[in-house]
C-alpha positions as CSV (number, residue, x, y, z in Angstrom):
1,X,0.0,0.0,0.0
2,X,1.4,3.2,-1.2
3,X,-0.9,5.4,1.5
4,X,2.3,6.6,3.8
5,X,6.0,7.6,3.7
6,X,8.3,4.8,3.6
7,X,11.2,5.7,5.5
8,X,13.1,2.6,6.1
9,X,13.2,-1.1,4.1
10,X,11.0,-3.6,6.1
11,X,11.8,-7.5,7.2
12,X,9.8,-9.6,8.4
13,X,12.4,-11.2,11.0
14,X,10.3,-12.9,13.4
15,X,10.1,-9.9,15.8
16,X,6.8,-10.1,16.6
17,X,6.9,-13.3,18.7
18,X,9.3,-11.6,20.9
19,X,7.7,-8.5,21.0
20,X,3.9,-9.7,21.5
21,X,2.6,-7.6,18.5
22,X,-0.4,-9.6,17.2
23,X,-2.4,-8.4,13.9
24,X,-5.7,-8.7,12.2
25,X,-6.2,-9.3,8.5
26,X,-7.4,-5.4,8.8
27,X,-3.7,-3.8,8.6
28,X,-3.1,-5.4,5.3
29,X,-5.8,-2.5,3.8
30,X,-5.5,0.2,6.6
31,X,-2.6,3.0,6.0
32,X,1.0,2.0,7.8
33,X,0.7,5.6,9.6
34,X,-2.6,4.1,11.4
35,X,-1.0,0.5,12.4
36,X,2.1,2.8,13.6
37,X,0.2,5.1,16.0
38,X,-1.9,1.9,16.9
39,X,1.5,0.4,18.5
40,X,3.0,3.4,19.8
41,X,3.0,3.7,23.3
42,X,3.7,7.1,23.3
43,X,0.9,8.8,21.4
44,X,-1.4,7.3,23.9
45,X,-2.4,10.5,25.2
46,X,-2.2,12.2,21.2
47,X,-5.0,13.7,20.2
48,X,-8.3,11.6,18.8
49,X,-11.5,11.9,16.5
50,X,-14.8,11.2,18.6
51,X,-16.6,7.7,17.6
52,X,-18.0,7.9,13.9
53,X,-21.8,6.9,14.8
54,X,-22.3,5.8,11.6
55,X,-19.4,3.3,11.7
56,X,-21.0,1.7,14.8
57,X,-24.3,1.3,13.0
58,X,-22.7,-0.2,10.1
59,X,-20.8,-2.6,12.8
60,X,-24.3,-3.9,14.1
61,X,-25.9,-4.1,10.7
62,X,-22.9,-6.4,9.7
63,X,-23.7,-8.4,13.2
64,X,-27.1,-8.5,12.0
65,X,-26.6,-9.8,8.7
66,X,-24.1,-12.4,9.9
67,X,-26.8,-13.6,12.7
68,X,-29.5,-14.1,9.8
69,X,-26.8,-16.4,7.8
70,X,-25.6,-18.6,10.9
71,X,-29.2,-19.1,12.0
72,X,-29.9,-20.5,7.9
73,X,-27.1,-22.4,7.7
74,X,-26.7,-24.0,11.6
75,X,-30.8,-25.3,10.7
76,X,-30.1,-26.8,7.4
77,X,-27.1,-28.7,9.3
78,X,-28.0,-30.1,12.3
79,X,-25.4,-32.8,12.0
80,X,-22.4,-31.2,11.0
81,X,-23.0,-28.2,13.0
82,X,-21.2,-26.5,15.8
83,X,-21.3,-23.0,17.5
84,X,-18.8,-21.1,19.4
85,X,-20.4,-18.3,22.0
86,X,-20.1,-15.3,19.9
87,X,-19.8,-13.2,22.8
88,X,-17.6,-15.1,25.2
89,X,-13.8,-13.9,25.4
90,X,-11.3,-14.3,22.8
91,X,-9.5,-17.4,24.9
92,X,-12.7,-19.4,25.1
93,X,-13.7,-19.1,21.7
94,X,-10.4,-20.6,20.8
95,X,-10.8,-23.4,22.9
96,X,-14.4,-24.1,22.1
97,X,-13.0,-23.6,18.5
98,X,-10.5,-26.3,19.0
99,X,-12.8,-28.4,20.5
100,X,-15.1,-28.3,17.6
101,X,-12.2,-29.1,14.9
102,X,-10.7,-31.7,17.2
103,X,-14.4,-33.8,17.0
104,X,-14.4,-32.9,13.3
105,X,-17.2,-30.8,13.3
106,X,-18.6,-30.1,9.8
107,X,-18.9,-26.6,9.9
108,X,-17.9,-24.3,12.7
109,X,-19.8,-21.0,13.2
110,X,-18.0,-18.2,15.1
111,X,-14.5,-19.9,14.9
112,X,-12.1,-18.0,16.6
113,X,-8.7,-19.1,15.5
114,X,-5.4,-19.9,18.1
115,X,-3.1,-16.9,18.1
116,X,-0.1,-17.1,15.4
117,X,2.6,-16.1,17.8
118,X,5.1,-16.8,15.6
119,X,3.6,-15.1,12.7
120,X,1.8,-12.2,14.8
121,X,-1.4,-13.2,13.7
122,X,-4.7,-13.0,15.7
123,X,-8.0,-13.8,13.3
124,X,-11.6,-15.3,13.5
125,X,-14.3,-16.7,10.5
126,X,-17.9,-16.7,10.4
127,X,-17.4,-20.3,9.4
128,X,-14.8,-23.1,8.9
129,X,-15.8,-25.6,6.5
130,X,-13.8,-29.3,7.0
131,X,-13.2,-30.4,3.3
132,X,-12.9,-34.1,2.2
133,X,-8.8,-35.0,2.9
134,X,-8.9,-33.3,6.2
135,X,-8.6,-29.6,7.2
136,X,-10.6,-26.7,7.1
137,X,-10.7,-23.4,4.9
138,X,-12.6,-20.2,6.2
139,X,-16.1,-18.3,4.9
140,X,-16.3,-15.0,5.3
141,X,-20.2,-13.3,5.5
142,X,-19.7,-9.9,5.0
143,X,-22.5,-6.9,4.3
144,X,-21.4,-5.8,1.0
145,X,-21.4,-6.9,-2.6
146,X,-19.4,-9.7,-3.6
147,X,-21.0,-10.1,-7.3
148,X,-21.8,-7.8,-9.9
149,X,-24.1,-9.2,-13.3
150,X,-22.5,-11.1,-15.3
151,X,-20.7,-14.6,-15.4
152,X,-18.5,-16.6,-14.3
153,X,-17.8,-16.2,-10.7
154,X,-17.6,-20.0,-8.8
155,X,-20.5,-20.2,-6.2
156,X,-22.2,-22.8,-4.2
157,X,-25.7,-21.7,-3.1
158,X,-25.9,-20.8,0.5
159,X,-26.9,-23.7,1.9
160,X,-24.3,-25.9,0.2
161,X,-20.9,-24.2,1.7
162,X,-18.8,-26.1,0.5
163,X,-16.4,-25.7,-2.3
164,X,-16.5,-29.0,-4.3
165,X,-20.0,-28.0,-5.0
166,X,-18.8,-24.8,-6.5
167,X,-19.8,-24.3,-10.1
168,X,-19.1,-20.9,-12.7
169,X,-22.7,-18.4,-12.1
170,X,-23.9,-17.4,-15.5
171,X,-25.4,-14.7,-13.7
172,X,-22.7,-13.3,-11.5
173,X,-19.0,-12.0,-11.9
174,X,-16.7,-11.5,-9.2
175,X,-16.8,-7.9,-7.6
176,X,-13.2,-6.8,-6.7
177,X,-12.8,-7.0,-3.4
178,X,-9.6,-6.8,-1.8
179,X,-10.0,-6.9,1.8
180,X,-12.0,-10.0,1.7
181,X,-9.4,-11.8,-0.4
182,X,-6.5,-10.8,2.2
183,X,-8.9,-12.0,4.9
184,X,-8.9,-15.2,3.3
185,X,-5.2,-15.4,3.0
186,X,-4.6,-14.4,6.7
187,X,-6.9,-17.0,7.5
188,X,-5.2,-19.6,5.6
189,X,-2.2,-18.5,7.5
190,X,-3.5,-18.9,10.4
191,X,-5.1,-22.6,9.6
192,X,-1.8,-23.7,8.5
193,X,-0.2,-22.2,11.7
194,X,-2.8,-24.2,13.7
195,X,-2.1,-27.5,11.6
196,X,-6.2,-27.0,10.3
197,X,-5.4,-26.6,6.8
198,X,-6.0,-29.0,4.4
199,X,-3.0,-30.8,2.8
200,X,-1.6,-28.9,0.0
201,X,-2.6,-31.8,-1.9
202,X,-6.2,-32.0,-1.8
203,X,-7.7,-29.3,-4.5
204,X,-9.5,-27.1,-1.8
205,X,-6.2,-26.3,-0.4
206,X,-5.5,-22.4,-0.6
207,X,-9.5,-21.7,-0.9
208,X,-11.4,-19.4,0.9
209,X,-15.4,-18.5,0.6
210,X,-17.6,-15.6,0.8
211,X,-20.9,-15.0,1.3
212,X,-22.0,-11.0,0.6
213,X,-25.1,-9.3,1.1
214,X,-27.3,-11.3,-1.0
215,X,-27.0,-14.0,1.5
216,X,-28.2,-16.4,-1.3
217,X,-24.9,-17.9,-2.2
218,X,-20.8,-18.2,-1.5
219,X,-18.8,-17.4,-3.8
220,X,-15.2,-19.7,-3.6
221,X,-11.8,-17.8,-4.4
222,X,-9.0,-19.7,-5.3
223,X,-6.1,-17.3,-3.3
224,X,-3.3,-18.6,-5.6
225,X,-4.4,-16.9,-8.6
226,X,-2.2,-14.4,-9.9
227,X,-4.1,-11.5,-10.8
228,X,-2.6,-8.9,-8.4
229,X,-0.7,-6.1,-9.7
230,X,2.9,-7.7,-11.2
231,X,1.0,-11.1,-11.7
232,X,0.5,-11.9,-7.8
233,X,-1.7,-14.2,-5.8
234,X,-3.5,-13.3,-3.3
235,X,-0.9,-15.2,-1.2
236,X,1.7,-13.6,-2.1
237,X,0.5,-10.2,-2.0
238,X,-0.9,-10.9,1.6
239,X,2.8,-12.1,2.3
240,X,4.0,-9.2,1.6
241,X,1.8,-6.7,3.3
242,X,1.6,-8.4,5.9
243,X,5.1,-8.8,6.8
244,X,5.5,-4.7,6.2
245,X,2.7,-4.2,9.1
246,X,4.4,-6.5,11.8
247,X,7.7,-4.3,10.8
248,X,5.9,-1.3,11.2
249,X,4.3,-2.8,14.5
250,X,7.4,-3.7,16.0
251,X,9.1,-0.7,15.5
252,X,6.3,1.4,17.0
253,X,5.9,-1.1,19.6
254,X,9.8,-0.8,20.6
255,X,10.5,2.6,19.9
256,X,13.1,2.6,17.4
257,X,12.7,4.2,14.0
258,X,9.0,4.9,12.9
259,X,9.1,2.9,9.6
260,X,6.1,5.2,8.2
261,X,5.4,9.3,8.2
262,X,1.8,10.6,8.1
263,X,0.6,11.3,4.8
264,X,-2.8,12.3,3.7
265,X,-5.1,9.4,1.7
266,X,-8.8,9.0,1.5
267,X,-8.8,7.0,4.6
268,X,-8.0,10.1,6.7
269,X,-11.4,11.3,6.9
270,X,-12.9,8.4,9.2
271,X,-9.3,7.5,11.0
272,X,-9.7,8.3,14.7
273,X,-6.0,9.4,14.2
274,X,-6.8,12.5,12.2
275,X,-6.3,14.7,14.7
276,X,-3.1,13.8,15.4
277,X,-1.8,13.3,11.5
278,X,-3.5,16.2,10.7
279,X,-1.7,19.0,13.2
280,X,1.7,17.6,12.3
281,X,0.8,17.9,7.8
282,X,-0.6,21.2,8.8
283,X,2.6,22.3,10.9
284,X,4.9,21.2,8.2
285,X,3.1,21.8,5.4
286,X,3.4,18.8,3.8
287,X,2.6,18.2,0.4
288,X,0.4,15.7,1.2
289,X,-2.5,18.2,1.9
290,X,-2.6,19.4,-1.8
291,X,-1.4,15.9,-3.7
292,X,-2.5,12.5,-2.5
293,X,-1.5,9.1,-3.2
294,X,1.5,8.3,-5.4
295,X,1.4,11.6,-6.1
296,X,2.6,13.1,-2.7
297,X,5.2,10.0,-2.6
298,X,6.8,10.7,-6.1
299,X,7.3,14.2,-5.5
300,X,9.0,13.3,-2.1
301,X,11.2,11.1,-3.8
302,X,12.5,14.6,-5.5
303,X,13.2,16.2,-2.5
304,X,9.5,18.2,-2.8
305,X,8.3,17.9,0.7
306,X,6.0,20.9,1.3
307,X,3.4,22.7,0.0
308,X,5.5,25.7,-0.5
309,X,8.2,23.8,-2.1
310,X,5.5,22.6,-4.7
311,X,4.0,26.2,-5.5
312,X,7.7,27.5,-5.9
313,X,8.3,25.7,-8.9
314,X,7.9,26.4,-13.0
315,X,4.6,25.3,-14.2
316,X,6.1,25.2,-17.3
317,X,9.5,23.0,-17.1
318,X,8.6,19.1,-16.7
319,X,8.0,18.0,-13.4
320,X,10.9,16.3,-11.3
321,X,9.4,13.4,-11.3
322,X,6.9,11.5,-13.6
323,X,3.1,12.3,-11.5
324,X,0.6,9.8,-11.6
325,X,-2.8,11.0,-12.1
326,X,-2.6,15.0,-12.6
327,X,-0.6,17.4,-14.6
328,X,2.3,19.0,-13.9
329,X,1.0,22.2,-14.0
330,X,-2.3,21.7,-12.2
331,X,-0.2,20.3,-9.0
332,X,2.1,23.5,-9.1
333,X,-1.5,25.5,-9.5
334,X,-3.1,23.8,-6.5
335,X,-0.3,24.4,-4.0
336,X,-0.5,28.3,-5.1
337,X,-4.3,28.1,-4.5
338,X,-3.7,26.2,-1.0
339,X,-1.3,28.7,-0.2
340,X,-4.0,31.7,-0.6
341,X,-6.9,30.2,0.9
342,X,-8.8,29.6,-2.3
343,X,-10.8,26.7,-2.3
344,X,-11.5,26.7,-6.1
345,X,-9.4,28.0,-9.4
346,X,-10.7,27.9,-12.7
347,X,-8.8,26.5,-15.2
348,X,-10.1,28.3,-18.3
349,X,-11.7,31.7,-19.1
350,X,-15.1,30.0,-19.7
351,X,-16.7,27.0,-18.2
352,X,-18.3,25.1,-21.0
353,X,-21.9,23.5,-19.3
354,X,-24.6,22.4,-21.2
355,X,-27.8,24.1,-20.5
356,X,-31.0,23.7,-22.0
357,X,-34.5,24.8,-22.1
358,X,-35.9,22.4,-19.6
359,X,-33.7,21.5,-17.3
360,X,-34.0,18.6,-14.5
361,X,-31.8,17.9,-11.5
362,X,-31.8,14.7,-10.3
363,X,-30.3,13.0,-6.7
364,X,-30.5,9.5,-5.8
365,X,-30.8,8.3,-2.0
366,X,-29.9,5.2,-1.3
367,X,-29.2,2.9,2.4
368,X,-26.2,1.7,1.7
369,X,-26.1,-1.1,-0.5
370,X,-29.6,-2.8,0.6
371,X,-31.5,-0.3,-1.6
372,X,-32.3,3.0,-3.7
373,X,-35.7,4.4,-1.5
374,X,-35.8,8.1,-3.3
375,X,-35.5,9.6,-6.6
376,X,-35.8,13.3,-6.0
377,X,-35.9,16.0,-9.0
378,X,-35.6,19.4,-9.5
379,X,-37.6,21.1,-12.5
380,X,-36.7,24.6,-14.3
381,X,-37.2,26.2,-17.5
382,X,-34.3,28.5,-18.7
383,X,-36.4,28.8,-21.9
384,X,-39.8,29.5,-20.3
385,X,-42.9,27.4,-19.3
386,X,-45.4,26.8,-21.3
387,X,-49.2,25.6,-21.1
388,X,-49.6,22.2,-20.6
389,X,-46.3,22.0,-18.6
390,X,-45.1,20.2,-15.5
391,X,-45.5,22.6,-12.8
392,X,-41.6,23.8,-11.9
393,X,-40.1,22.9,-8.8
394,X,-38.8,20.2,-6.4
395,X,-40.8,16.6,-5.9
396,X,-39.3,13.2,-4.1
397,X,-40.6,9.7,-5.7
398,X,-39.6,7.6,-2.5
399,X,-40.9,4.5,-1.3
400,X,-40.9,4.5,3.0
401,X,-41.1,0.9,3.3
402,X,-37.3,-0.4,4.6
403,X,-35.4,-1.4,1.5
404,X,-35.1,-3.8,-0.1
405,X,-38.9,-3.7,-0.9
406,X,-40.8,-4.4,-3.9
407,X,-42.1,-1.2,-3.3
408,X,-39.2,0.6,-4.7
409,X,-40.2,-0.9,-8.1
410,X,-42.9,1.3,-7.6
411,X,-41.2,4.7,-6.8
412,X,-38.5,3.9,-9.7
413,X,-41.1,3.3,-12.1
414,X,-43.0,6.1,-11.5
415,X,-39.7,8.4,-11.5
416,X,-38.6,7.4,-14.7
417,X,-42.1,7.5,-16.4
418,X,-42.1,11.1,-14.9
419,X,-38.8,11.9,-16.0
420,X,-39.0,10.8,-19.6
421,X,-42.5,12.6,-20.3
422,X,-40.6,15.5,-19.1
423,X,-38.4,14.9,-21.7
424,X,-40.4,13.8,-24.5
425,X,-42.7,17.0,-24.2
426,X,-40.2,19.1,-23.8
427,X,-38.4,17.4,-27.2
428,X,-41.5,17.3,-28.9
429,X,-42.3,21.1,-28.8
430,X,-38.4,21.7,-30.1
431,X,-36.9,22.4,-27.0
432,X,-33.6,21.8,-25.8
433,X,-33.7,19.4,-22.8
434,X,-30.9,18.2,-20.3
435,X,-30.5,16.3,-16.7
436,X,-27.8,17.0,-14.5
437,X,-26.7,15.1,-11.7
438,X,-23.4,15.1,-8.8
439,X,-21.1,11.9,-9.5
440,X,-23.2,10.0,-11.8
441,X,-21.9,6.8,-10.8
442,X,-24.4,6.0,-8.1
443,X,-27.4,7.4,-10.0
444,X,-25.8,5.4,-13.2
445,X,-25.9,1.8,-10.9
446,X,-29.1,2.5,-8.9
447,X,-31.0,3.5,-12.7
448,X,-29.1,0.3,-14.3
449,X,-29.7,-2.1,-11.3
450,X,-33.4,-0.9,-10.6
451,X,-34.4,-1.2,-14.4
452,X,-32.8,-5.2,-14.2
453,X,-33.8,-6.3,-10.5
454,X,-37.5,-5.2,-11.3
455,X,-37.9,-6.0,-15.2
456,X,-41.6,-6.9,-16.2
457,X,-43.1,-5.0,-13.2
458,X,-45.3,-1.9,-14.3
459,X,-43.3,1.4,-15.6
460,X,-40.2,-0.2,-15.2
461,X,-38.0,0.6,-18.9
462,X,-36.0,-1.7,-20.6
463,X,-32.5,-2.0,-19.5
464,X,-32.0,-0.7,-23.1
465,X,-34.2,2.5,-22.8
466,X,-31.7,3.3,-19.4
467,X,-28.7,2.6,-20.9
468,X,-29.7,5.2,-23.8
469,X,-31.0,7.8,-21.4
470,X,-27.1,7.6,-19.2
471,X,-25.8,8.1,-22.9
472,X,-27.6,10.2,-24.0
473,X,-25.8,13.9,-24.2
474,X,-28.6,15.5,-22.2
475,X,-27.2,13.5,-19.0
476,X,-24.6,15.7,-17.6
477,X,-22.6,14.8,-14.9
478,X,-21.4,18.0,-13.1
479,X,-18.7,16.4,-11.3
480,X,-17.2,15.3,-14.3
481,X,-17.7,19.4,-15.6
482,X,-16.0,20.3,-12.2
483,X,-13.2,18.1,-12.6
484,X,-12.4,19.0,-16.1
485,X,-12.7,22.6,-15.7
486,X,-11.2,23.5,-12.1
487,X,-8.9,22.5,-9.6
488,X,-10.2,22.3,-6.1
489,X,-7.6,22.8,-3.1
490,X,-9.7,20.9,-0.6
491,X,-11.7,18.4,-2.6
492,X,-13.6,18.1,-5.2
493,X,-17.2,16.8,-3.5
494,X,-20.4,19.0,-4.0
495,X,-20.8,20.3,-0.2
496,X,-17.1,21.6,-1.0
497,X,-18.0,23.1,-4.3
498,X,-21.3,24.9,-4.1
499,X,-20.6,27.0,-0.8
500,X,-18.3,28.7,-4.0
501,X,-21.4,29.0,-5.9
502,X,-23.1,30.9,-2.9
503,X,-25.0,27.9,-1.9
504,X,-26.1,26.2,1.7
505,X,-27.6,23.1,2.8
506,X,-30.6,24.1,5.5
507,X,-29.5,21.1,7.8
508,X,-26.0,21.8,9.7
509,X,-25.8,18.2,9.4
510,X,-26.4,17.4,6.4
511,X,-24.8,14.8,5.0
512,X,-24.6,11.2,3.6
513,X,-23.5,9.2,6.5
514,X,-26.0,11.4,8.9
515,X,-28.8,10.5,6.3
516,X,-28.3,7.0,7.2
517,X,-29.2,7.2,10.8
518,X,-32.2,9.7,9.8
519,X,-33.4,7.1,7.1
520,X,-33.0,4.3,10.2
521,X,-35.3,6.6,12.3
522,X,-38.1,7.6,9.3
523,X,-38.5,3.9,8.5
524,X,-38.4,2.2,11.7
525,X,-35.7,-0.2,10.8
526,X,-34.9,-1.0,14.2
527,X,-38.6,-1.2,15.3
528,X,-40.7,1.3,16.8
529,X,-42.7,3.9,15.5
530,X,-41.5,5.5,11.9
531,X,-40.5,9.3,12.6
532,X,-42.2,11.9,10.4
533,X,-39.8,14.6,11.2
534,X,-36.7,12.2,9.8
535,X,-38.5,11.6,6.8
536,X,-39.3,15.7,6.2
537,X,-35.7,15.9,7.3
538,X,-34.9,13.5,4.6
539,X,-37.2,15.3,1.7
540,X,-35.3,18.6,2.4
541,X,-31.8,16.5,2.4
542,X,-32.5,15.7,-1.0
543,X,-34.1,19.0,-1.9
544,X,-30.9,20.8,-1.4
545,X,-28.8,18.9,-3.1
546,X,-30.5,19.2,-6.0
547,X,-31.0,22.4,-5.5
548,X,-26.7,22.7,-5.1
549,X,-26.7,21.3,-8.5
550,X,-28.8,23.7,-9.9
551,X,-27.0,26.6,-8.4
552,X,-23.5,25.4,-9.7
553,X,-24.3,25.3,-13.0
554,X,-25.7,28.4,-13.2
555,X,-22.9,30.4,-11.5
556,X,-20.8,28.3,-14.2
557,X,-22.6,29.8,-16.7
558,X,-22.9,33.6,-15.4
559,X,-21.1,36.8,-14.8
560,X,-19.8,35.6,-11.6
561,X,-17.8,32.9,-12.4
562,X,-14.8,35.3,-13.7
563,X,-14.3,36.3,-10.3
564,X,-13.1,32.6,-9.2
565,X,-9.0,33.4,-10.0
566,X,-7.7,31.8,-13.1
567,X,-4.9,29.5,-12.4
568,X,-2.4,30.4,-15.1
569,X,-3.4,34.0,-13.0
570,X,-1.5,32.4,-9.5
């Protein structure tokens, strides 16, 4: 993981035995500044971000989900079936988990595996499956997508876990998912540390299952493939990370060199360890704060260290180092910006946006992955209204039962019959017509997915008709406009951009991951009463964010868009 500075070559040299450092499969994704202040005794007292509420939530939805899976699985196997206490202490699970492989158990639910000293591991699975030839290879059940439509992917249906009954889908492909498959491999580690694995003979050996959100099948993973980046397996990239964690454990742990600097990446923004990160980038500022990623680390590698350093140099000459992802120019551009507090530079004289007579802004809300439950719109006419129009304004299609629901067939259908008369009209009187969203990539899967998970119901389009519509010129994405056309100094996301464009959300918290406990709240999903107020809450949510939309455009089309600085201007 290129996420922090590298300061020192890591080994893997058995340290962690003698130390006592023992990892999760989690530190093979999480950024090497994080697992650093994790073992370092003396930021203990440093600084903190409060408890993300929505994190929690997600935690007991996950708990949840695996709960529904165990109790499906533990009644359709009565005889092979045994249950570790999910909530007794890590010690006893291991022994009850040893217990259950010892008496050859089937299928173990809740296995929590015997510490790897030697290897510094510590690890649990939802499930152990014993495999004809002896051993056992772990299941993951996890709450998020593991398919996507297509073909291919090997699954076994739920109740079947076991991967000689795995057989290629014709109706799913594997979704990447790379924390699952390192899972899997620390697992397998672990099994083999325990002498559980199967023989590296027997053809499930190396094998590891998941089941995902569906919870209607488990799709198998061979973990010696070699499609990692440089033609890797799974193994050997888990190897590999794996070992650099324990080296940046240890060192933390013992005080000697700290193998990895902070360095701003995405997962920043929900690392309790902000705070701390944060105040030391900001002290020294790093370049970090203006260039992420491989980025940051290339220009490091040329001696560019700070912000200052970065703004300082000649747009025009080639950069010191080759840049992944950005020009030259824009980097030296964004570090000027940083420098003077502006938040947004344009990169050109005019903005080119298409506008249109009628014009529609659309926003999606979705609960996480279980379901899209409103389709909220925004109608104007820059050309004028005329008779027989659809009033102007803002109006929601939302379904309130908890998603998934069939109803949501409902609410889709009746958005997209809306949406398209809208359009039709307005094409048929020889106007001009155009619908704008933020990111279209949600909207794009939700209008995709809905239009396939509810074909043949009433009002819902061919998958055809949607995929013309999200190719279609009149569907402008305005992220896409704002990424092309400017360069943002402290992200590129709409409640950063349309403050520039004057605009403000009427909710102080208003937000995605806050919209997840209010949606929890107007639909009762944890039983009770449903709240009306969430749900207005909701409806105004959406409201302004279309309403953001609208309002960007239009100052990227007006007057006042030549007083945002030019960045050749810095």
């Amino acid at each position: 993981m290129r996420d922090t500075v590298t300061v020192a070559p890591f080994r893997n040299t058995g340290a962690a035995a003698v130390t006592g450092v023992s990892l999760d499969a989690s530190v093979t994704t999480r950024c090497r500044r994080r697992v650093h202040l994790d073992h370092d005794p003396a930021v203990a007292d440093a600084p903190r971000a409060l408890p993300d509420p929505s994190l929690e939530q997600r935690r007991a939805d996950a708990r949840e989900h695996r709960d529904r899976v165990g109790e499906l699985l533990g009644a359709a196997h009565r005889d092979l079936w045994a249950t570790v206490p999910g909530d007794a202490p890590a010690r006893e699970r291991a022994e009850a988990t040893a217990v259950a492989v010892a008496a050859g158990a089937g299928l173990v639910w809740n296995a929590q595996l015997p510490r790897d000293r030697a290897g510094g591991r510590r690890g649990g699975a939802e499930l152990l499956v014993r495999v004809p030839g002896g051993g056992y290879v772990p299941v993951l059940v996890v709450r998020h997508r593991v398919t996507d439509p297509g073909q291919g992917a090997l699954t076994s249906p739920l109740l079947e876990p076991f991967p000689g009954r795995a057989r290629p889908d014709p109706t799913r492909k594997v979704r990447s998912q790379p924390r699952d498959l390192l899972r899997l491999a620390h697992l397998t580690r672990m099994l083999g540390a325990a002498g559980w694995a199967p023989p590296a003979d027997v053809a499930a050996a190396a094998t590891g299952g998941v089941v995902g959100l569906d919870g209607d099948v488990v799709v198998w993973h061979d973990l010696t493939v070699e499609h990692w980046p440089g033609g890797r397996s799974t193994m050997a990239e888990y190897d590999a990370r794996f070992a650099d964690r324990v080296a940046v454990a240890v060192a933390a742990t013992t005080g000697g060199p700290a193998l990895a600097l902070p360095s701003r990446v995405t997962e920043c923004r929900r690392c309790p360890w902000w705070p701390t990160c944060e105040a030391e980038l900001a002290d020294g500022q790093d370049v970090s704060l203006v260039v992420r990623g491989e980025a940051a680390t290339a220009l490091r590698t040329a001696d560019v260290v700070t912000v200052a350093q970065l703004a300082a140099m000649d747009p025009t000459e080639e950069p010191p180092v080759p840049l992944p992802g950005m020009a030259f120019a824009d980097t030296v551009a964004l570090a000027r910006a940083w420098l003077r507090g502006l938040s947004v530079v344009r990169r050109v004289p005019t903005v080119p946006v298409t506008r249109a007579d009628v014009e529609v802004d659309v926003d999606m809300e979705s609960f996480g992955e279980a379901g899209a439950y409103m389709w909220g719109v925004l109608l104007t006419y820059p050309g004028g209204a005329r008779a027989g129009d659809e009033p102007a304004g803002y109006r929601a299609f939302a379904t309130w039962e908890p998603v998934p629901t069939d109803d949501e067939a409902r609410s889709f259908a009746e958005f997209w019959t809306w949406i398209t008369g809208v359009r039709d009209a307005a094409l048929a009187g020889g106007r001009t017509f155009a619908a704008y969203c933020y990111n279209e990539q949600a909207e794009n899967r939700w209008l995709l997915g809905s239009a396939e998970r509810f074909a043949g119901r009433p009002g819902i389009p061919p998958i055809a008709d949607v995929q013309a519509f999200i190719d279609a010129d009149s569907w402008v994405d305005l992220f896409a406009v704002v990424n092309e056309w400017f360069l943002c100094a402290h992200g590129k996301g709409l409640k950063r951009i349309a403050p520039a464009a004057g605009f403000a959300w009427r909710d102080a918290e208003a937000g995605g991951e806050n919209s997840m406990r209010w949606y929890r709240d107007a639909v009762a999903l944890d039983g009770g009463t449903p709240d009306p107020v969430q749900r207005i809450r909701l409806l105004e949510y959406n409201e302004d964010d279309v309403g953001a939309t609208r309002a960007l455009r239009e100052w990227m089309t007006s007057p006042a868009i030549e007083n945002v600085p030019l960045a050749a201007d810095l």
